[in-house]
N, C-alpha and C positions, 0 to 999 in steps of 0.2 A: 458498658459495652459487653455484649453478650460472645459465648463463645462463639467460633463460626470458622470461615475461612480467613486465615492470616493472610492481609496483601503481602504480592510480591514485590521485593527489592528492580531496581532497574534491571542490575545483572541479571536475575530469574526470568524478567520480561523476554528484556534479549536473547535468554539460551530457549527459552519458550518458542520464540520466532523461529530460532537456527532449528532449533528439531525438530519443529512440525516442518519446516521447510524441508530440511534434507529427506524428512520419513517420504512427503508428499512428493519430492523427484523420484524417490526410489521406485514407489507406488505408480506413477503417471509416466514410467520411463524418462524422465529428464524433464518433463512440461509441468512444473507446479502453476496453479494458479494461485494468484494471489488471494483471491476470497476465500479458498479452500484451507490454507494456511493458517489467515484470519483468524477463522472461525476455529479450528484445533488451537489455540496458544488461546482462544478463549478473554480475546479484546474486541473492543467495539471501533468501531472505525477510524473514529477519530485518536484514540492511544495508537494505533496499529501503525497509523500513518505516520505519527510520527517517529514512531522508533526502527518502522520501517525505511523512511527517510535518510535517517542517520547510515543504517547498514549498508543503502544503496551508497551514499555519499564517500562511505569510507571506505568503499571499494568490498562490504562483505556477503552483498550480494549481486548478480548480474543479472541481466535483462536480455530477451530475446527478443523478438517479433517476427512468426510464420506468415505468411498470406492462410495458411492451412490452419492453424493452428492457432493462432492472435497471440496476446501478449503471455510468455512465461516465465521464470524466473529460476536462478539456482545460484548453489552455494559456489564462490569464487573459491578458489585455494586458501586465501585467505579468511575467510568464513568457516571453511571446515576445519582450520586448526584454529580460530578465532572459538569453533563448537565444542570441538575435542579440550582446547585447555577451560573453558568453563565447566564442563562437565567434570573436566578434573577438579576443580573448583567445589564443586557441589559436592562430589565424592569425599573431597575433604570435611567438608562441614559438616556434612551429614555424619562423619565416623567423630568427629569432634564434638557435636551438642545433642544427637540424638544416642552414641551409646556412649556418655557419662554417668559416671554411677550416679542415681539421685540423691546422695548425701551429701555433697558439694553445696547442698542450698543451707542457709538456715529455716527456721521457723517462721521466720519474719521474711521468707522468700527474697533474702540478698545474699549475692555470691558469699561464699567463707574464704 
């Protein structure tokens, strides 16, 4: 397997979601579209859907419908602290595996 892009974990999918969605309300004044979203978290429709699915189901994202405006979507209260502690999340890991010193490995590339 060649180097490249590392897949993401479920959780990275998920925070992927949360953030293009919140950036795209912020950007759209509260009217995210769902395809616009989609496509910034960088899934194809059929992932999208599902993980999309679950957010709606578990109350972390909400749904509207304008005559004006058709279908949009935004983060529930529960979505943006469900965003903010992933991010904390990330925050963690990231000061956890990417600034350890690189002599924690051996030679033979297994923890010490």
């Amino acid at each position: 397997m060649g180097k490249g892009i590392n897949p993401r974990s479920r959780w990275e999918i998920v925070l992927d979601i949360l953030r293009e969605l919140s950036k795209e309300e912020r950007e759209s004044e509260g009217k995210a579209k769902k395809t616009r979203f989609m496509q910034m978290a960088y899934l194809d429709e059929r992932n999208f859907q599902r993980y999309f699915d679950f957010l709606m189901e578990q109350g972390f994202v909400g749904r509207s419908n304008s005559p004006e405006e058709g279908m949009s979507y935004e983060l529930t209260g529960k979505g943006k602290d469900l965003l903010r502690r992933l991010m904390e999340v990330e925050d963690i890991l990231r000061q956890t595996f990417y600034l350890r010193p690189p002599f924690i490995f051996s030679h033979a590339n297994k923890l010490l």
